[in-house]
N, C-alpha and C positions, 0 to 999 in steps of 0.2 A: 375647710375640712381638715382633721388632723392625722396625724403623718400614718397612724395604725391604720385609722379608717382611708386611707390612700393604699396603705398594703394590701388591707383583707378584703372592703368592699370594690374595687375601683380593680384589682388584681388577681380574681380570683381562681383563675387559671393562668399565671403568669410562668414566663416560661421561661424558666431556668438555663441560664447560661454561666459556663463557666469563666472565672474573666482571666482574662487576656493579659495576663502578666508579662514584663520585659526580663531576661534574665537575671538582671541583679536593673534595683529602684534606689531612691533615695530613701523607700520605707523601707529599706534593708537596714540604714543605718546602724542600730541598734540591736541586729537579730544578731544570736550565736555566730560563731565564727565559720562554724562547718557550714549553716544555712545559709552563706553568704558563697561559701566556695560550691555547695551544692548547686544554687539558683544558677552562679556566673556559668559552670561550666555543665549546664545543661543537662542536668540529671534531672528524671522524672519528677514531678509533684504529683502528690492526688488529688485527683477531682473531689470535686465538693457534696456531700451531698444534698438530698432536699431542702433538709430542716437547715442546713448549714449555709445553703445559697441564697434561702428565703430571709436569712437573718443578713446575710452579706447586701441582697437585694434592698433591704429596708435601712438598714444604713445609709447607702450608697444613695436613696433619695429622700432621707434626711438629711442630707448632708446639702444635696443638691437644696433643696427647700430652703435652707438657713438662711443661702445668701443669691440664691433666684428663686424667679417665678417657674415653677415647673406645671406643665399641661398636662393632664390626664384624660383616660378615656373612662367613661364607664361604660360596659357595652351593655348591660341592664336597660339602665336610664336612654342610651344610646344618647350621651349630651358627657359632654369637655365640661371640665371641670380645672380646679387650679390651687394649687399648694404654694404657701411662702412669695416674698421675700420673707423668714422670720427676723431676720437680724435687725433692721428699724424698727420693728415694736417689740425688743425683750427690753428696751430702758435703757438702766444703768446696771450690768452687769460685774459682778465682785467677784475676786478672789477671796474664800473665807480663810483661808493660812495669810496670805500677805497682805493682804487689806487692799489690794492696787484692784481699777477699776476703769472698765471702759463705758462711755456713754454711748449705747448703738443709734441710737438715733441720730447723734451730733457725730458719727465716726464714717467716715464714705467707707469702702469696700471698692480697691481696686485689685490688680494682677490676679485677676481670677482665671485659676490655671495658669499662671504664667512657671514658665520653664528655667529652670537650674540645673548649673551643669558644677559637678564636682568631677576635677581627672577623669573624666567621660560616664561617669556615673549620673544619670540624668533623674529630678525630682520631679515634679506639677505642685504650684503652690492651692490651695484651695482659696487665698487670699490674702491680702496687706491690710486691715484698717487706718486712715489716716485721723490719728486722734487727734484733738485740738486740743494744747494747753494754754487757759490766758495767763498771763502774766505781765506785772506791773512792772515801771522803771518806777523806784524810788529816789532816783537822785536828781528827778528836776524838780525844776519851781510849783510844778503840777502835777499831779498822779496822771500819770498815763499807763495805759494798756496793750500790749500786741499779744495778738496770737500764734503760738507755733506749733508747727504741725507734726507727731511726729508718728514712724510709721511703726506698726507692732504688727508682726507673720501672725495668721491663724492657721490656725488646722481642726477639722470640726470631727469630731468623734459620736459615734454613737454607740451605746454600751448596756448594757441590763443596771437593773436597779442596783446590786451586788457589786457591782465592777463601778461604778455613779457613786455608791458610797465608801467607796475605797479612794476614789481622785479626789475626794471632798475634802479630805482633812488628814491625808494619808502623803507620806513621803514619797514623790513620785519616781524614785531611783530604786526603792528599796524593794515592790514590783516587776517582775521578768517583763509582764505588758505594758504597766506605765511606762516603766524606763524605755522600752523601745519607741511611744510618744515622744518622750523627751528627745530622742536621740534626732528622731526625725525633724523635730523643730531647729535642732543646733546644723541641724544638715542645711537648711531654707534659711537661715541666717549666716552662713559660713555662705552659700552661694551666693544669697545675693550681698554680703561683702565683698567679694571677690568682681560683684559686676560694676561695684562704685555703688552702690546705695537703691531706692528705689525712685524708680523715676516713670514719670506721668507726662504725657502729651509733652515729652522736654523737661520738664520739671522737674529737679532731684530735690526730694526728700530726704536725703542722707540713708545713711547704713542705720540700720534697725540693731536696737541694742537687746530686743527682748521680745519674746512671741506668746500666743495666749492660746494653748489648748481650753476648743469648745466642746464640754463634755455636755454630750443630749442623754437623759435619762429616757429611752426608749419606751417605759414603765406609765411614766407619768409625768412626760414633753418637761423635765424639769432640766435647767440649763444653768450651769455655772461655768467661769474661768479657773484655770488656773495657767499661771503666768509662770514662764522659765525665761532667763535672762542669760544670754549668751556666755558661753564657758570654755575657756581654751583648751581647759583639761578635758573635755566632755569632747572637742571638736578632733584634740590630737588623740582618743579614744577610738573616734569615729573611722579619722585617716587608717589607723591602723587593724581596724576589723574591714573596712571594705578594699585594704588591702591586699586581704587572701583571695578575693577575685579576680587578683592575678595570678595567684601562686599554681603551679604545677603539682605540688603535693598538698593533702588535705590536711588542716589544722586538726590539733586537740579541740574534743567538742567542749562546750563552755560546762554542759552538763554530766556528769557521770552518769552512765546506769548498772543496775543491781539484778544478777539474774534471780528470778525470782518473785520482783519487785515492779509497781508500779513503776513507768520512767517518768521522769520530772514533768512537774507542774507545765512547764512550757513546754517540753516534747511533745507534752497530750495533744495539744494544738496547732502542731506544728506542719505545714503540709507537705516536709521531704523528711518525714518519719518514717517512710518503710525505706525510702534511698537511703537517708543517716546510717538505720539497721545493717545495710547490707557493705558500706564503711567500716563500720564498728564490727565487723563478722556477730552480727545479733541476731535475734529475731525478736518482731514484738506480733502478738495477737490480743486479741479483744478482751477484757476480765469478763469473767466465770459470769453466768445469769445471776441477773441480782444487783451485781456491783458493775460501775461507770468505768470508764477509760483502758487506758491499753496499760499493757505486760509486757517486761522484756524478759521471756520463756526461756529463751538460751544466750548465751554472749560466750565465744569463741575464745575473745582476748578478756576473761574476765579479771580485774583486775588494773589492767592495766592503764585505764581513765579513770580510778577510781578519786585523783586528786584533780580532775576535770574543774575551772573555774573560770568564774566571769572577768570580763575587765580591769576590775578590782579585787580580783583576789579572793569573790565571797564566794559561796553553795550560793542553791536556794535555799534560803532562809526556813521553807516550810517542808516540812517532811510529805514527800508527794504519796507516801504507801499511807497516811493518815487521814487525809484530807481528800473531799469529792473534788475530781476536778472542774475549775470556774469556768463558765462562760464568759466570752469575751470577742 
């Protein structure tokens, strides 16, 4: 059975639950600097709604699927049903930017859910594959061969077609969403460096030098890699955005907003968008009938974030009053 028809038929009265977020995660990694001070210190989020929890929902056992067996009920049929393991039968799975490539079949799948702890900032891994490389000695009398194993972090995403064709062939930093993908990987390999490496029934694997975000096309079950390789610059980025969950006063947001104006592409999405507002002395409501996402109607301090910037210094790249905002 596939993953839609496990949501629609098999769920058709499922019931919507909000989930249960920890005040600040290791998926914070990478978010705005305010979103990281908002989660720590316990300012409201909003609930999610239908369409939004039903999508949240469908991910969440996609995900589960890729690398277990999950049970389902159908209460129709009144008969259990069964989705995935998917990851032993997608192959040999590619990255189409770096050419690198893991073989699922030939790769176990261990530390599923296993836990990371950065400075008490706690992650859940979704997985390690242990890939096998052979390789030959050339310097004896013989060719000989051993195999090494080595460990690569996943993290399994699932995402609309739109957002599936954007991770394909698309610079993953350049992205408000991707980038915080990436950020979360360099989170899961900065912890478990810090725990000596990955290890099994005793066994160390060593420190994992690079992880493979699993992008699922939700569209059309289409599944590719792409592969982020551990980055000091990327990790002393990291230390220091989920630093402001300690601070006592609130960071500059990463993003400016414009009274008047759509607020940025990643605000849309964001689920402590009315707490941010009420930060920022703003207000944001819904656009006019017709047109998609929210409005910041007044802002108090206007003006004064208006040199608002990421990590690196950048905007968002995309004019957010132009552009519908994406699903993701």
């Amino acid at each position: 059975m596939g993953i839609i028809a496990a949501q629609e038929s098999l769920f058709p009265e499922m019931e919507l639950k909000q989930k249960e977020w920890a005040k600040l995660s290791g998926s914070h990694s990478g978010h705005c600097r305010m979103e990281i001070w908002l989660a720590a210190n316990g300012w409201p989020r909003e609930d999610r709604e239908g369409a939004s929890m039903r999508t949240m929902n469908l991910g969440t056992l996609a995900e589960l699927a890729m690398f277990d067996k999950v049970i389902v009920f159908d209460p129709v049929a009144n008969a259990a049903d069964s989705i995935g393991p998917w990851w032993p039968e997608m192959g040999v799975l590619k990255d189409p930017v770096s050419g690198e490539s893991i073989d699922c079949q030939k790769s176990e799948i261990v530390l599923r859910q296993a836990e990371v702890d950065i400075d008490g900032v706690m992650g859940h891994l979704d997985g390690v594959a242990l890939v096998p490389h052979l390789k030959f000695k050339t310097n004896l009398p013989e060719l000989e061969a051993e195999v090494k194993i080595e460990p690569v972090v996943l993290d399994a995403k699932t995402m609309p077609g739109l957002t599936w064709k954007r991770n394909y062939d698309g610079d993953l930093l350049e992205n408000p969403f991707s980038r915080e993908y990436v950020f979360q990987l360099q989170f899961y390999l900065e912890g478990l460096r810090r725990k000596g490496g990955v290890v099994v029934q005793g066994k160390n694997y060593g420190v994992p030098k690079r992880a493979a975000l699993v992008c699922f096309n939700k569209e059309n079950s289409k599944v590719i890699l792409r592969f982020v390789h551990y980055d000091e610059s990327l990790v002393a980025e990291m230390h220091e955005r989920l630093s402001w969950g300690r601070s006592e006063s609130e960071p500059k947001p990463d993003w400016p907003w414009q009274k008047g104006k759509p607020v940025p592409l990643r605000c849309q999405y964001c689920d402590y968008r009315q707490s941010c507002a009420g930060v920022r002395g703003a207000t944001v409501v819904e656009a006019e009938k017709g047109a998609k996402g929210w409005v910041c109607s007044s802002l108090t301090t206007e003006g004064k974030d208006e040199q608002g910037q990421d990590g690196e210094g950048h905007q968002d790249a995309r004019k957010a009053d132009a552009l519908p905002p994406e699903e993701d």
